[in-house]
C-alpha positions in Angstrom: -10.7 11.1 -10.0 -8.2 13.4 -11.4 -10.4 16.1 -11.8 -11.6 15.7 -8.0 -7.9 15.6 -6.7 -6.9 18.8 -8.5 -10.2 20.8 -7.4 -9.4 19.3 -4.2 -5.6 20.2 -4.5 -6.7 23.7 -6.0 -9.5 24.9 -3.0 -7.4 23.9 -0.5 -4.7 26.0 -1.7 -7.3 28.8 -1.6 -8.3 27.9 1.5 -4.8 27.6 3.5 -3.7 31.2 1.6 -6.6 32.8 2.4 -7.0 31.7 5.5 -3.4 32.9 6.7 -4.3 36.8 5.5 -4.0 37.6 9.3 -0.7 37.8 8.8 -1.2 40.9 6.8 -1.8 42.9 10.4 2.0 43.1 10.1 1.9 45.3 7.1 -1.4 46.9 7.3 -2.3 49.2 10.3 -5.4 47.7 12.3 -4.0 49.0 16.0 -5.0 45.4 16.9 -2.0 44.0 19.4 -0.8 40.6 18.3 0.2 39.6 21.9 -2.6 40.3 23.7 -5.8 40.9 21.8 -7.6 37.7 19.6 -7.1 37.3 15.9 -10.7 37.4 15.9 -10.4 41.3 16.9 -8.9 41.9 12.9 -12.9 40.9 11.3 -13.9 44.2 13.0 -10.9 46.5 11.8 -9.9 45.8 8.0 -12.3 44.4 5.5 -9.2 42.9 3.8 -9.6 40.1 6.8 -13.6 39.7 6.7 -12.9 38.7 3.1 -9.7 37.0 3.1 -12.1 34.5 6.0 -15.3 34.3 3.7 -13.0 33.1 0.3 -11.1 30.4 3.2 -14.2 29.6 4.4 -15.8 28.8 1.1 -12.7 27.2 -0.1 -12.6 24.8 2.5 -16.5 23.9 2.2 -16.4 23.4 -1.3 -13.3 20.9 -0.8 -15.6 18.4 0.8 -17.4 17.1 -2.2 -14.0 16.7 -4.3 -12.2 15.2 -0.9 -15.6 12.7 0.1 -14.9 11.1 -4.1 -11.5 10.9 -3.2 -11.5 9.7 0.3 -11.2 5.7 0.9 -14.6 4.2 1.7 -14.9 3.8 5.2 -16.2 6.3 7.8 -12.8 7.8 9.3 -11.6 8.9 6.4 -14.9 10.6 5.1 -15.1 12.4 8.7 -12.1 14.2 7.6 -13.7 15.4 4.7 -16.7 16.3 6.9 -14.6 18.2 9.3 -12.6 20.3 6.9 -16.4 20.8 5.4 -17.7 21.7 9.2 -14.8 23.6 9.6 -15.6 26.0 6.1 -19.0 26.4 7.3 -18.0 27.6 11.0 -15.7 30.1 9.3 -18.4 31.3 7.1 -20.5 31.8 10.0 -18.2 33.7 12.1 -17.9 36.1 8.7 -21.5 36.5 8.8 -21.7 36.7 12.8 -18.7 37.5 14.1 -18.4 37.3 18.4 -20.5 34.7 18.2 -19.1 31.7 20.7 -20.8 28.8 19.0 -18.7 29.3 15.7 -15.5 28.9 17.1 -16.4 26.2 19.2 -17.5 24.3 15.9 -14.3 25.2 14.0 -12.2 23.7 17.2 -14.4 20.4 17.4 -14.4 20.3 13.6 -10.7 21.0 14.1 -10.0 18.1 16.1 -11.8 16.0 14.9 -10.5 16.5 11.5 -6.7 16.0 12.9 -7.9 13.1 15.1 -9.8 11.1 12.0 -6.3 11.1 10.2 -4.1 9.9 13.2 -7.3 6.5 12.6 -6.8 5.6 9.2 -3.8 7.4 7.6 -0.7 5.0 7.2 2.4 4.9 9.4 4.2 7.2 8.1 1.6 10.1 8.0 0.2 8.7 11.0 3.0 10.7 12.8 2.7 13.7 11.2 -1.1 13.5 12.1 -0.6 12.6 16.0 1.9 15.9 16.0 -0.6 18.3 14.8 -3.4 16.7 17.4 -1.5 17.4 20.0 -0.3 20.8 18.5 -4.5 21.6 18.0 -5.1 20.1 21.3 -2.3 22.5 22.8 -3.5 25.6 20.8 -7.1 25.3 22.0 -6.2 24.7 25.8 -3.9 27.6 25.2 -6.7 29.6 23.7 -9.0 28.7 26.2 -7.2 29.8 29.0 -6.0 32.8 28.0 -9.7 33.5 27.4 -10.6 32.8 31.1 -7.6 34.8 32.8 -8.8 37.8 30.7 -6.7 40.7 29.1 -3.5 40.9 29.3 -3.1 37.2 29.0 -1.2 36.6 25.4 -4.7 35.8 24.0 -3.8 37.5 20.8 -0.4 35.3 20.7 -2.2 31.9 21.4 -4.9 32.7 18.9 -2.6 33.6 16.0 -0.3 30.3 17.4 -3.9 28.1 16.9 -4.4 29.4 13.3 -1.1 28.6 12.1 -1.2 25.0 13.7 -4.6 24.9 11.7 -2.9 26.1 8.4 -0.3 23.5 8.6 -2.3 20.8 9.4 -4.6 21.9 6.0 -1.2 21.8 4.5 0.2 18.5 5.5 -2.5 17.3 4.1 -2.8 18.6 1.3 0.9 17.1 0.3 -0.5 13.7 1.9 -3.4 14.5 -1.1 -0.4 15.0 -4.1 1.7 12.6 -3.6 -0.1 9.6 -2.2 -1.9 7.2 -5.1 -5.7 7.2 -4.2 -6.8 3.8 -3.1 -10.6 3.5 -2.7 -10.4 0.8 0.0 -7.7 1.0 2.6 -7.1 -1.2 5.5 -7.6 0.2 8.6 -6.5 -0.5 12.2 -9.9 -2.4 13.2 -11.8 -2.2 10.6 -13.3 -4.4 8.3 -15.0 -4.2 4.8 -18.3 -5.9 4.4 -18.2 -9.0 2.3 
């Protein structure tokens, strides 16, 4: 169990530092506007970004296994190891195709589904931290999403970068719910019963 929390621990780190190289576009010259153009636009500029995705990407897939033998055995809380899993795989595949709109659609679902499977089974205290960032991803994505259909000019690039760091934070929060929680393998759960 160690071992799996620490690789766990370890890959999301990865993950959450990787995944936030966008914030590099302030340093690096890429002619991409922050305000108004999508974070998405940065794959095509700087390779830095293409492989700063692919290691977050991999990171986060590879945290599944670890988080599913840490995870409490009942099915919300190994849908949040799926959905950070899901959510690897959709950034791996937006490396490998960027543009593509099915990709980000999975890493939104996976997204919120992720935040939304913590607010079920994680304890009071966390619980509130967990309904926060669902509305924060809900927010980001509607925010996203209609800056998309109003077209340029429309702060997509601002509501983009806005959804990634609700994202990273989220990965974050729990990643300190990970370290300094003990690791129960059967948790009681609003509604939910073990099998005799």
């Amino acid at each position: 169990m160690r071992a799996a929390r620490l690789a766990a621990v370890i890959l999301l780190g990865i993950g959450v530092v990787t995944y936030s190289a966008w914030l590099l576009e302030f340093v690096l010259p890429t002619g991409i506007s922050p305000v108004q153009q999508p974070v998405e636009q940065l794959l095509s500029v700087q390779p830095v970004f293409r492989v700063a995705l692919g290691v977050s990407g991999l990171a986060f897939t590879l945290a599944g296994p670890p988080l599913l033998r840490l995870a409490p055995v009942h099915w919300m809380a190994r849908m949040t190891a799926g959905s950070l899993c899901a959510f690897g795989i959709a950034l791996l595949g937006d490396v490998a195709r960027p543009g593509t709109t099915a990709l980000p659609l999975l890493a939104n679902l996976a997204a919120l589904v992720g935040a939304l499977s913590l607010v079920l089974w994680w304890p009071p205290g966390w619980r509130a931290w967990a309904t926060v960032f669902l509305a924060l991803v809900v927010l980001a994505w509607a925010a996203v999403i209609t800056a998309a259909q109003l077209g340029p000019g429309h702060f997509a690039g601002l509501f983009t970068r806005a959804q990634m760091l609700v994202r990273a934070a989220l990965v974050v929060v729990g990643t300190t719910y990970l370290v300094v929680t003990p690791n129960p393998r059967h948790v009681p759960v609003r509604g939910w019963i073990p099998r005799q």
